[in-house]
C-alpha positions in Angstrom: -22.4 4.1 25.8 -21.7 4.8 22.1 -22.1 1.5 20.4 -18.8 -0.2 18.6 -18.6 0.8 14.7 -17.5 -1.8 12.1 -15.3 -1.1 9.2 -14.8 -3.6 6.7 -12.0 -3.7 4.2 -10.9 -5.0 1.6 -14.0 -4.4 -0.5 -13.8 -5.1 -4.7 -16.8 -5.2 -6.1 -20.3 -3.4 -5.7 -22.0 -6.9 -4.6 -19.8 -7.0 -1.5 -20.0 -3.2 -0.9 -23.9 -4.3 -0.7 -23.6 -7.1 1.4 -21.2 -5.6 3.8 -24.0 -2.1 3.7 -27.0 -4.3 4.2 -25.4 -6.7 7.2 -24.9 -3.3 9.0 -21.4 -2.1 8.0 -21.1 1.4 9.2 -17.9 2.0 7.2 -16.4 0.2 3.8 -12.7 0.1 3.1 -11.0 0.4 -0.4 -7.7 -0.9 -1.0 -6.1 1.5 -3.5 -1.9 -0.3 -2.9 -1.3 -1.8 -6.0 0.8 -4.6 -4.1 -2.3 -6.1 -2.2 -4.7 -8.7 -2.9 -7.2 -6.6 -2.5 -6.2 -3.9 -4.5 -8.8 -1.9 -6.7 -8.4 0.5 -9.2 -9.9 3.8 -8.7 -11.5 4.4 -11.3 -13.6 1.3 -10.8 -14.6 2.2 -7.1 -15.6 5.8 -9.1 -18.4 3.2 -11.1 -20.6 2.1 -8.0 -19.7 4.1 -5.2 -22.2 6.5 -6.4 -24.8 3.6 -6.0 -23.9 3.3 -2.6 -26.0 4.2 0.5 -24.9 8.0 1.9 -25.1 6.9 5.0 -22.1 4.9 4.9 -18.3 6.2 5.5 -16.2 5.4 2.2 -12.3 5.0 3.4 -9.5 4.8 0.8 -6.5 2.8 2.0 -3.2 3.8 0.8 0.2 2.3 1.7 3.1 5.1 1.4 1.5 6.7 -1.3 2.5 10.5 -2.5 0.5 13.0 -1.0 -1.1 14.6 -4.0 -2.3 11.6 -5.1 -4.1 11.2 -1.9 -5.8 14.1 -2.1 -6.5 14.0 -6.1 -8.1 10.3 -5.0 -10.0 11.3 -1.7 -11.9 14.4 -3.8 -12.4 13.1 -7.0 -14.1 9.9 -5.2 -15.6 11.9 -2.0 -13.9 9.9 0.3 -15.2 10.7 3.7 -11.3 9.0 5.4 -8.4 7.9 4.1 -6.3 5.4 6.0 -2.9 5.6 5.8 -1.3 1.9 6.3 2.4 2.4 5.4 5.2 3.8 7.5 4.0 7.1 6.8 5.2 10.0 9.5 3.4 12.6 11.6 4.6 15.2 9.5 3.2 13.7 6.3 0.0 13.1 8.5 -0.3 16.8 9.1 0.0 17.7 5.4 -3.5 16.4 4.5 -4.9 18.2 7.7 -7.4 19.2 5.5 -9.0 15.3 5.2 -10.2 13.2 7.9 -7.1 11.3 8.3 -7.2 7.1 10.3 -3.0 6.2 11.0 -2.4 2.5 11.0 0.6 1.6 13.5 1.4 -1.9 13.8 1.3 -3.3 17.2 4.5 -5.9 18.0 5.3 -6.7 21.9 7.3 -3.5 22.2 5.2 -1.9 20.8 5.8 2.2 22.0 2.3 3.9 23.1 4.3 7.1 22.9 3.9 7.1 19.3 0.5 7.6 19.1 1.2 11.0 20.8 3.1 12.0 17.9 0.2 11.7 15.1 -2.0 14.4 15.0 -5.0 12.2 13.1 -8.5 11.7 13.6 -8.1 8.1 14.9 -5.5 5.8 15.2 -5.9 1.8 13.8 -3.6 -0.4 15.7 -3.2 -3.7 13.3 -0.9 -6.8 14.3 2.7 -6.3 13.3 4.0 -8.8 10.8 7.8 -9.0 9.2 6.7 -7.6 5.4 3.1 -7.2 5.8 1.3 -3.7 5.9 -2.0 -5.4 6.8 -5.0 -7.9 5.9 -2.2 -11.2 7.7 -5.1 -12.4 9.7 -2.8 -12.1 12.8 -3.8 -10.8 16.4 -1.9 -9.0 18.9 -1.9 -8.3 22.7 -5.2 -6.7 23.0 -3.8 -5.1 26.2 -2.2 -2.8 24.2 -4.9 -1.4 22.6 -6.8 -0.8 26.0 -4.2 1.7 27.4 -4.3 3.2 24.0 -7.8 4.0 24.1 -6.9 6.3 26.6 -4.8 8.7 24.3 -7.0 8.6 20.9 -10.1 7.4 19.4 -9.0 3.7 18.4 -10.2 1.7 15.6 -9.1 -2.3 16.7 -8.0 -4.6 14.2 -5.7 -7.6 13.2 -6.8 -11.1 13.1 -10.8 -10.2 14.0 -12.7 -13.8 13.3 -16.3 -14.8 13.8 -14.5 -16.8 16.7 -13.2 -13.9 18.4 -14.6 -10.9 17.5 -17.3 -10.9 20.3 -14.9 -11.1 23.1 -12.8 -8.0 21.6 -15.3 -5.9 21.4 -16.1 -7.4 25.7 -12.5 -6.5 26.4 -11.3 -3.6 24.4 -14.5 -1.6 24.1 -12.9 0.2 21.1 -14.5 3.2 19.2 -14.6 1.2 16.5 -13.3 -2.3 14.6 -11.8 -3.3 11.1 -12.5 -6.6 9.8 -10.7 -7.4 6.7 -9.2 -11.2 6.2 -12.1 -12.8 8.9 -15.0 -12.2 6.5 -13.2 -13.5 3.5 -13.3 -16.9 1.5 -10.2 -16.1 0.2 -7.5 -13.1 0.0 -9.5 -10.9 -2.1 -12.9 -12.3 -2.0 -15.5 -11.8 0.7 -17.6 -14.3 2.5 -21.2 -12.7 2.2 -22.4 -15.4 4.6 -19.3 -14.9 6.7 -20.2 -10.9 6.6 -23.2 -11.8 7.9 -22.6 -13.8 11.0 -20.1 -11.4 11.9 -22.4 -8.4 12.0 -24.3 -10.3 13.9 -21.9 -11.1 16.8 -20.9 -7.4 16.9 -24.7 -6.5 17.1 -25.4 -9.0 20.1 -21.8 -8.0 22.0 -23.1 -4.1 21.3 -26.2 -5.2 23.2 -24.2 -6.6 26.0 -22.1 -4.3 26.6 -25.0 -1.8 26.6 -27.2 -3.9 29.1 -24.3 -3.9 31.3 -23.5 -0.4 31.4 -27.1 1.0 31.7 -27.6 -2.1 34.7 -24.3 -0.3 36.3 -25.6 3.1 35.5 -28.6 2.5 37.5 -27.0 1.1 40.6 -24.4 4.1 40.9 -27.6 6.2 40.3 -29.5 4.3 43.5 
């Protein structure tokens, strides 16, 4: 049973890239979409990411961005993933082939599962679907959903993950991995080092539980 990864986005500056590192982030997220509130200029992630541990993915987020620039960002940075957040096609997907590619699809009530099919990415990120939002609304949707998608990619939950209910999302939907972005902030734009904490934290102890349970089941199938 591999253990559920944490992503946290939204990162601005090199003390929360720290915090989010040494809490036990496996993965920090950079919001390079000029219209967010967490937006951050390239060139400034460029100044500390170098500082950062190696051991630690780097994902650039980009909301229907041109392809080159993509690209021109994820290698002059090093970007291990970029996360594409807009309304961005499988076609477009398929161009950067050549860079580890997360798809965010927003996830309504009729929401299609066929449409994962259609993207050809390294994992998809399903995130709450909300009338002119592409992200980061604090929002949660029908976890159901993501459980049958699990079965046709790699899935990456997120959308309205708190300290409240993050615990009993990773119980239910057992995803590869989760993306925390609004839940560990003090404000839009700001992260909540404590908050950070606490949260890493919950997903260690539900990662322990989940782990107990399967070896305990492992062991009776076994017998």
């Amino acid at each position: 049973m591999n253990r559920v990864k944490v992503k946290i986005c939204g990162i601005r500056t090199l003390e929360e890239a720290e915090a989010a590192i040494a809490a036990g982030a496996d993965a920090l997220g950079f919001n390079f979409w000029p219209r967010s509130a967490r937006y951050v200029e390239p060139s400034a992630v460029q100044e500390f990411i170098k500082k950062l541990s190696p051991l630690v993915s780097v994902v650039g987020v980009f909301v229907n961005e041109d392809a080159n620039r993509i690209v021109d960002i994820a290698s002059h940075l090093g970007l291990q993933a970029v996360q594409l957040h807009g309304d961005e096609t499988p076609g477009f997907c398929e161009g950067l082939a050549n860079i580890k590619t997360i798809k965010a699809l927003r996830v309504g009530q009729d929401f299609d599962l066929s449409v994962i099919n259609r993207y050809r990415v390294n994992m998809i990120l399903l995130d709450s679907n909300v009338d002119g939002s592409y992200g980061g609304t604090g929002q949660r949707f029908d976890w159901r959903i993501a459980i049958e998608a699990k079965q046709l990619s790699p899935i990456i939950l997120a959308g309205g993950l708190t300290l409240e209910n993050v615990g009993e999302a990773i119980k239910q939907v057992q995803p590869d991995a989760i993306d925390v972005c609004s839940g560990v902030e003090a404000e839009p734009g700001r992260k909540d080092f404590d908050k950070i904490q606490k949260f890493m934290n919950i997903v260690t102890q539900a990662n322990a539980l989940i782990a107990r349970d399967h070896d305990t089941r492992s062991k009776t199938n076994f017998i």
